[in-house]
N, C-alpha and C positions, 0 to 999 in steps of 0.2 A: 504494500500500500504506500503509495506515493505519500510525501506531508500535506499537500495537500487537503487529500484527499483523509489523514488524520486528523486532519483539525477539521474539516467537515464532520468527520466521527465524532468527534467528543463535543461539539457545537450541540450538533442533535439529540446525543444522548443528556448533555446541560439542560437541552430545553425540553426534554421528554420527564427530566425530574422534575423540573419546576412545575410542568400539569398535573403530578401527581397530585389528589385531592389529600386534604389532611384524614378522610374516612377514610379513604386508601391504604394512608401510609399505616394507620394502625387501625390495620385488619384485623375482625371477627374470622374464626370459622367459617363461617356461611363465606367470606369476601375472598379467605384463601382458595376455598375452591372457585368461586367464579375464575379469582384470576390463573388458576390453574388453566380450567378450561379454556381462556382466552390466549393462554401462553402458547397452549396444545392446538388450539383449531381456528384462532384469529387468522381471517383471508391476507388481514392487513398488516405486513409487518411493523408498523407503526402503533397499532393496537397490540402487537404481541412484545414489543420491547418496552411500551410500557408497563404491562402485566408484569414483565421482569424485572424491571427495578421495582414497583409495588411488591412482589413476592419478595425481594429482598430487604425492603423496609418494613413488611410484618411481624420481623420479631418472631414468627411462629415455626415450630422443628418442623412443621409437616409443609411447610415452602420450598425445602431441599431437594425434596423428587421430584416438580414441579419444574423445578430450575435445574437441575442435574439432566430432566428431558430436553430442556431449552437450549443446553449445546451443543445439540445436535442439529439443531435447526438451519433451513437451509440458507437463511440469509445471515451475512457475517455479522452488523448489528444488533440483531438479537441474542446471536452466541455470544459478544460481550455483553450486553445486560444481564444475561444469564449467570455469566461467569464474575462478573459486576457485583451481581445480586448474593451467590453465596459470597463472594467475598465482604459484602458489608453486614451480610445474618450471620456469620457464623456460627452456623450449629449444625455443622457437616459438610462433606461435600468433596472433600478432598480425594476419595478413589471415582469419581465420574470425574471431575477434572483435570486429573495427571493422566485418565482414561482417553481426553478428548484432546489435551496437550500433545499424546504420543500420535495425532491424527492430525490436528489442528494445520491447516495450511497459512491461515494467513497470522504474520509477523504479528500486527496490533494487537488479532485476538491472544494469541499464545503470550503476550508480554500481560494484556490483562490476569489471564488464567494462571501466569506464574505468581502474580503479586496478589492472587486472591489464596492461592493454597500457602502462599506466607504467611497471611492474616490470619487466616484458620487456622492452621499448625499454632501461631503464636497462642492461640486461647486455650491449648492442650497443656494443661498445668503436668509438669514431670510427677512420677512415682516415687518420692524418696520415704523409704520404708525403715526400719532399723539395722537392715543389713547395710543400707545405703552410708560410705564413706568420700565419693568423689560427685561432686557433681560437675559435670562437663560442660564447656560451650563450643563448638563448632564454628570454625571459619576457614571457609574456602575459597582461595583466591583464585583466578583464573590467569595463568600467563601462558595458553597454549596457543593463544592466537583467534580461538572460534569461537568466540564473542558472544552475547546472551548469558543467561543465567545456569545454564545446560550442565557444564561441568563442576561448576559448583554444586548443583543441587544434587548431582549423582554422585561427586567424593562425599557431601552434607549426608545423603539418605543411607548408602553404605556403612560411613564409618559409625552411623546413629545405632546403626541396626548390628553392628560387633560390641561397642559399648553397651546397649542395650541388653545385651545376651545378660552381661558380665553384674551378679547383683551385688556387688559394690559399687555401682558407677548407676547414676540417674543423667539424663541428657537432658542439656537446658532446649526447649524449645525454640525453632529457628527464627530469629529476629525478635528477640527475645528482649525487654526494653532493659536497659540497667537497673534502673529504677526497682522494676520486678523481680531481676535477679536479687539485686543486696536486700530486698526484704523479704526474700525465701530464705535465704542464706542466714541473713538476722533471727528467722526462725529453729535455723536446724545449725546451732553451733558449732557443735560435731563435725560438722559435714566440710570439707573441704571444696574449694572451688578454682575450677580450672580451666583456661579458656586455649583451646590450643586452634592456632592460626596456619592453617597449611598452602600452601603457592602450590600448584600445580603445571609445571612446563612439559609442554608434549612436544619431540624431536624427532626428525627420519637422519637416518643417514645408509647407505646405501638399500640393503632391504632389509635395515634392522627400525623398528619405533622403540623409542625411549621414552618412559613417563619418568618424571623425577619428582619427588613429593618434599620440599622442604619444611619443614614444622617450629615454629616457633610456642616455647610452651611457657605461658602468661599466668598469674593470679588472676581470682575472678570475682567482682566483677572490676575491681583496681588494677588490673593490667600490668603487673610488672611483671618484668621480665624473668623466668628462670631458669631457660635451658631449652638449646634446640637440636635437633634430628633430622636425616633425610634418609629417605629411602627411594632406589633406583631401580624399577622393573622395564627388564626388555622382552620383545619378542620377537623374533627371526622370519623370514618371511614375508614381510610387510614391506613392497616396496616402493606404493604411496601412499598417500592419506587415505586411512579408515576411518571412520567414525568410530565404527562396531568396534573395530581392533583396540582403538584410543578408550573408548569404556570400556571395556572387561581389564585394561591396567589401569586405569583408573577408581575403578572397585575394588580391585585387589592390593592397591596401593591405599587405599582407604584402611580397607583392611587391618594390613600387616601394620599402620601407623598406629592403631586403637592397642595393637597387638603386640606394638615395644615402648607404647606409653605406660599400661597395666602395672608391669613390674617398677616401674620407674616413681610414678605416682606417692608411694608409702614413704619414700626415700627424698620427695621435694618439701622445701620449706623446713 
């Protein structure tokens, strides 16, 4: 999508919020399903991107299926209202939209649907339990060149999901405010906090790719510095740009970082 043609987009969806009526915004029952159905069988897709930002100013859980149908719709407009809508209700939403992200053709929508499963994810309070000693935050830089959110959020989901295994370690939610950190943390004394920053640079050279993961490991949520690591996965055979090839090291460079922090962890500060 041309800019242009972006700022025609977000014009119209400004002015499609501003008609929303105030009964609208804070929907009954009875008004989620109208605009359900209006979401689902309106001829006019100007009547149906409304319905989508009113379902995502409802407040109401049962607006998610509604709007999780919406991005599939066939006009691109709609799919960001849609994808708009869970991100301003958050109260689900997040597997139809990484669902419609891994499909998603147009550039606008997919930058919408990534900044709406941030929003979401953020209101996912961590599990820290009694076993829980480390709580973790995530950050993933991107220096491989391909631009977007893409690599970061697949080293971010990865290495969430190896820490997460591990039940001394709770994982802070992605884009997590500081604010809300230091006052979980003011809650659970005990709990140690730690934010590790990794750069991610992906290389070819002849028909070898190289991912390099450098990690820099922070106090949390005050930031200082304590001690950094890298880790360097190859694979042979590749002799040009994958994507495919570039995530499966990328996940496993995730990986293995959760997995030389672990032991290190008891031993910082």
């Amino acid at each position: 999508m041309v800019a242009g043609e972006m700022v025609a987009l977000r014009s119209w969806l400004l002015g499609v919020a501003l008609l929303v009526l105030p009964s609208t915004v804070l929907a009954q029952p009875a008004d989620v399903d109208q605009l359900a159905d209006q979401l689902a069988h309106a001829k006019d897709f100007r009547v149906r991107t409304q319905a989508a930002l009113a379902l995502g100013a409802s407040k109401s859980k049962r607006a998610v299926d509604p709007l999780c149908g919406g991005l599939r719709d066939e006009n691109a407009t709609v799919r960001t209202a849609a994808a708009a809508g869970l991100g301003k209700l958050r109260k689900g939403g997040v597997a139809c939209l990484k669902k419609q992200l891994a499909v998603e053709a147009k550039v606008s929508v997919k930058s919408v649907i990534e900044r709406s499963i941030s929003r979401i994810e953020a209101e996912v309070a961590p599990r820290i339990t009694d076993q829980t000693k480390y709580y973790v935050a995530l950050e993933a830089i991107d220096d491989s060149g391909r631009g977007g959110d893409a690599v970061a959020r697949l080293f971010h989901d990865a290495a969430k999901a190896t820490a997460s295994a591990l039940p001394e370690f709770a994982v802070a939610p992605r884009e997590q405010s500081i604010e809300s950190a230091a006052q979980l943390l003011k809650s659970h004394p005990s709990v140690k906090g730690f934010l590790l920053s990794s750069k991610v640079k992906v290389s070819y050279a002849g028909a070898t790719l190289t991912v390099k993961i450098d990690t820099a490991i922070f106090t949390y949520p005050d930031r200082n510095l304590l001690g950094t690591f890298s880790k360097t996965l190859s694979m042979q055979g590749v002799s040009g740009p994958s994507l495919a090839a570039e995530d499966q090291l990328i996940q496993a460079g995730a990986t293995r970082s959760i997995e030389t922090f672990g032991p290190m962890a008891p031993k910082l500060r």
